[in-house]
C-alpha positions as CSV (number, residue, x, y, z in Angstrom):
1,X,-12.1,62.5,42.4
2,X,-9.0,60.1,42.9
3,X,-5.9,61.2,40.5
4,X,-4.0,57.8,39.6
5,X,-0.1,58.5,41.0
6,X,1.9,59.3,38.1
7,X,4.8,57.3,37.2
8,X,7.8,58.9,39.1
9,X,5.5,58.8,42.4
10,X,6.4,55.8,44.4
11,X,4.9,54.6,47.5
12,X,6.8,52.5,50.1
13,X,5.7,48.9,49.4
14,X,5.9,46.2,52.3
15,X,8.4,44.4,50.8
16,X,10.6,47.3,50.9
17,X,9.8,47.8,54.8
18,X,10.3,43.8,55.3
19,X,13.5,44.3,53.6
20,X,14.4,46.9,55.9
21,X,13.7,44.9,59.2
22,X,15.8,41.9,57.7
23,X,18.7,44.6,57.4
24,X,18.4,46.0,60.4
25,X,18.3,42.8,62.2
26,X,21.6,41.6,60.3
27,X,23.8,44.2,60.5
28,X,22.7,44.5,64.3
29,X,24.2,40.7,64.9
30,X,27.1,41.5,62.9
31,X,27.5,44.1,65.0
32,X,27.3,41.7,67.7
33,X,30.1,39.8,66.0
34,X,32.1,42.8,66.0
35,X,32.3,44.1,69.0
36,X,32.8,40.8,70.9
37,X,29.5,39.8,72.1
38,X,28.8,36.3,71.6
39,X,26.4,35.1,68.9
40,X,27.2,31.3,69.0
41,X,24.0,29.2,70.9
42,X,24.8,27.5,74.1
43,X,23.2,25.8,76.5
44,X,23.8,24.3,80.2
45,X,22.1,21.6,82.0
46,X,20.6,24.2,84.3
47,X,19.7,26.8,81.4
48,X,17.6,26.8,78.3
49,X,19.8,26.9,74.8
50,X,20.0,31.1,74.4
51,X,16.7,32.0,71.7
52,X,17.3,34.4,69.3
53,X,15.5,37.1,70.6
54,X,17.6,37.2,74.1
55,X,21.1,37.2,72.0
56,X,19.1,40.1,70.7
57,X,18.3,41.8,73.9
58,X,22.2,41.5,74.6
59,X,21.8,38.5,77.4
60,X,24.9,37.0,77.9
61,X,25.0,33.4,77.1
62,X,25.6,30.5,80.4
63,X,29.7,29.7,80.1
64,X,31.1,26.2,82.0
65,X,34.9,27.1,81.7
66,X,37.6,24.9,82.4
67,X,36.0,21.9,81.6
68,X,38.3,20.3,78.7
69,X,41.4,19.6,80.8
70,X,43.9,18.1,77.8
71,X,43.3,17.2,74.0
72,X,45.3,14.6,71.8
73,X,45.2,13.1,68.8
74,X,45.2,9.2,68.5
75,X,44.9,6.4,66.3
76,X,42.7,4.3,68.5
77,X,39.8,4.7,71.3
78,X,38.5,2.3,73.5
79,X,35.1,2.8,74.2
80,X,35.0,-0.1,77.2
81,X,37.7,1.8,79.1
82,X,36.7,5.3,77.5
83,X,40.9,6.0,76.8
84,X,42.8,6.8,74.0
85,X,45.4,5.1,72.6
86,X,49.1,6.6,72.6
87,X,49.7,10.0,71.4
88,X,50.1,10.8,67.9
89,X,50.5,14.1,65.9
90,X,51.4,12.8,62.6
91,X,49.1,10.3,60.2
92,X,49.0,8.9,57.1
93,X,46.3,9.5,54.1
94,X,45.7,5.6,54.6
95,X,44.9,5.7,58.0
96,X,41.5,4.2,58.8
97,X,40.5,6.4,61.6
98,X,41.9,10.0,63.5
99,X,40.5,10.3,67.2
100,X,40.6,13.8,68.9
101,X,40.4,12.5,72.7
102,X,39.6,15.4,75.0
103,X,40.7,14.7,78.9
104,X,37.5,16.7,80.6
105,X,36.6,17.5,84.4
106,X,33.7,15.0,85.3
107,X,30.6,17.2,83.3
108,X,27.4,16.9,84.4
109,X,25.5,14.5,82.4
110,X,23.9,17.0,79.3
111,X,26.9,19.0,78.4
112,X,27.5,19.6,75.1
113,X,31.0,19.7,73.4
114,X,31.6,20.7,70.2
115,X,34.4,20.5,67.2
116,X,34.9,22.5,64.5
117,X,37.8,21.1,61.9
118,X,40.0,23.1,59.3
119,X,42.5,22.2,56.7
120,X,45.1,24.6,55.7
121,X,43.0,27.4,57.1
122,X,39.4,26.3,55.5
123,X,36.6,24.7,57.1
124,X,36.0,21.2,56.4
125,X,33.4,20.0,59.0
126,X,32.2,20.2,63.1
127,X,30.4,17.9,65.3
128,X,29.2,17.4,68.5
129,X,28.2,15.2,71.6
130,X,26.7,15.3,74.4
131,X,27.9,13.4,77.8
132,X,24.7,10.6,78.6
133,X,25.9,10.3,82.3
134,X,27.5,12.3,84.5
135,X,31.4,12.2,86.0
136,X,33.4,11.1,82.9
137,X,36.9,11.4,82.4
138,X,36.7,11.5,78.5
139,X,35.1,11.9,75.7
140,X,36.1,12.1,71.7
141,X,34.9,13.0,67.8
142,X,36.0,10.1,65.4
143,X,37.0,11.4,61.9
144,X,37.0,8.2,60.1
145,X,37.3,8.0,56.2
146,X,33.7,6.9,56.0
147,X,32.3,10.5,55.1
148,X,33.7,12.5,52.3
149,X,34.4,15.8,54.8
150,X,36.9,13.1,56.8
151,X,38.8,12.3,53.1
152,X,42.5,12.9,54.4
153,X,44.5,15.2,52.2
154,X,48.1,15.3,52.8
155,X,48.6,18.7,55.3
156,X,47.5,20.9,58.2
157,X,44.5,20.1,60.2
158,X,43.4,22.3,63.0
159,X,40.3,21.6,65.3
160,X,38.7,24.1,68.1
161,X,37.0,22.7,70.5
162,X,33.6,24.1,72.7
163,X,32.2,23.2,76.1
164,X,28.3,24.9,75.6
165,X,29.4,26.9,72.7
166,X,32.2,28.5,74.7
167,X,36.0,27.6,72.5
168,X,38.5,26.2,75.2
169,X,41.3,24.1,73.3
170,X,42.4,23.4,70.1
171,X,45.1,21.0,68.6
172,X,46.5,20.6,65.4
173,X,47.9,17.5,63.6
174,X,49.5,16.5,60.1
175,X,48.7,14.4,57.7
176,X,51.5,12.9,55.2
């Protein structure tokens, strides 16, 4: 004859053992985080963007260094000669547009750059492109005053940038 469990005998349940995997698998990425391995996807023309499962397996991720030569901050681009306009480092909460223009070394047509942006310290937004032909000498991420992320309060902006998920520059400007 079956005895019915009492009330202090609990069995495992599978929620409690799904629970479990999902904590293992975090704290094994933040442990990933921590000790310098790279978690961020990437990808290269030649390689498949990194799965999940191979970041697991500890497979490091394909890297294109050296391919942002020079970054500055401008009021203006010209997409028909693909140049910025002059230097600038200092803007107004008025002005209509804030170009980062990012001097690069001819990429293969395919890569992928990336921003992330931060005022005073605190995320405010990221972006990314990736280069339609091959060979070019520039490329650039518009903030423009058309989204509410790009609404320009007076202070510090800072913005990384990333060839393939790899960081390689970043700049800073102000806002007055």
């Amino acid at each position: 004859m079956k005895s019915k469990p009492s009330k202090n005998q609990k069995g495992v349940t599978p929620i409690a053992i799904v629970a479990a995997i999902v904590l293992a698998v975090v704290g094994l990425l933040a442990y990933q985080n921590l000790s310098g391995s790279t978690t961020t996807p990437t990808t290269s023309t030649t390689a498949k963007p990194q799965s999940f499962f191979s970041k697991l397996l500890g497979q490091k991720p394909p890297t294109t260094p050296g391919m942002i030569i020079g970054v500055t901050t401008t009021k203006s681009f010209d997409p028909k000669t693909n140049k910025g306009g002059a230097a600038v480092t200092s803007f107004t909460t008025k002005d209509p547009e804030v170009f980062a223009v990012l001097e690069v070394n001819k990429p293969p047509k395919g890569t992928k750059f990336e921003y992330v942006r931060y005022f005073q310290g605190k995320y405010i937004d990221h972006g990314s492109l990736t280069t339609t032909k091959s060979g070019v000498d520039y490329v650039s991420f518009n903030f423009n005053l058309k989204t509410v992320a790009s609404k320009r309060l007076p202070g510090t902006y800072l913005v990384k940038l990333y060839t393939q998920g790899n960081f390689e520059k970043e700049i800073s400007y102000q806002v007055r």
